[in-house]
C-alpha positions, 0 to 999 in steps of 0.5 A: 633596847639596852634599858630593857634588858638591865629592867628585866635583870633588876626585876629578875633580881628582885624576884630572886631576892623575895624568893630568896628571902621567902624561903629563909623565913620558912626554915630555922635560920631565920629563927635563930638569926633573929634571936641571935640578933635580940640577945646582942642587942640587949647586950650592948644596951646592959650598963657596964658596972665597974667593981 
């Protein structure tokens, strides 16, 4: 019975998290996250030019 209930709170959980993740992608935050993202990736991978 215990394996049932720590299932149901795993699947409870999964279940919160899509709804979660679902519901950021709908808004702007996700946007801007992302491009946050991409603009710190493209500056780690700029080469560093010494004067």
């Amino acid at each position: 019975m215990k394996l049932h209930r720590e299932a149901i709170g795993a699947v409870f959980g999964l279940v919160l998290a899509v709804v979660a993740m679902a519901g950021t992608i709908h808004t702007d935050l996700y946007v801007q996250a992302a491009g946050a993202a991409a603009r710190g990736d493209q500056a780690l991978f700029q080469p560093v030019v010494r004067p």
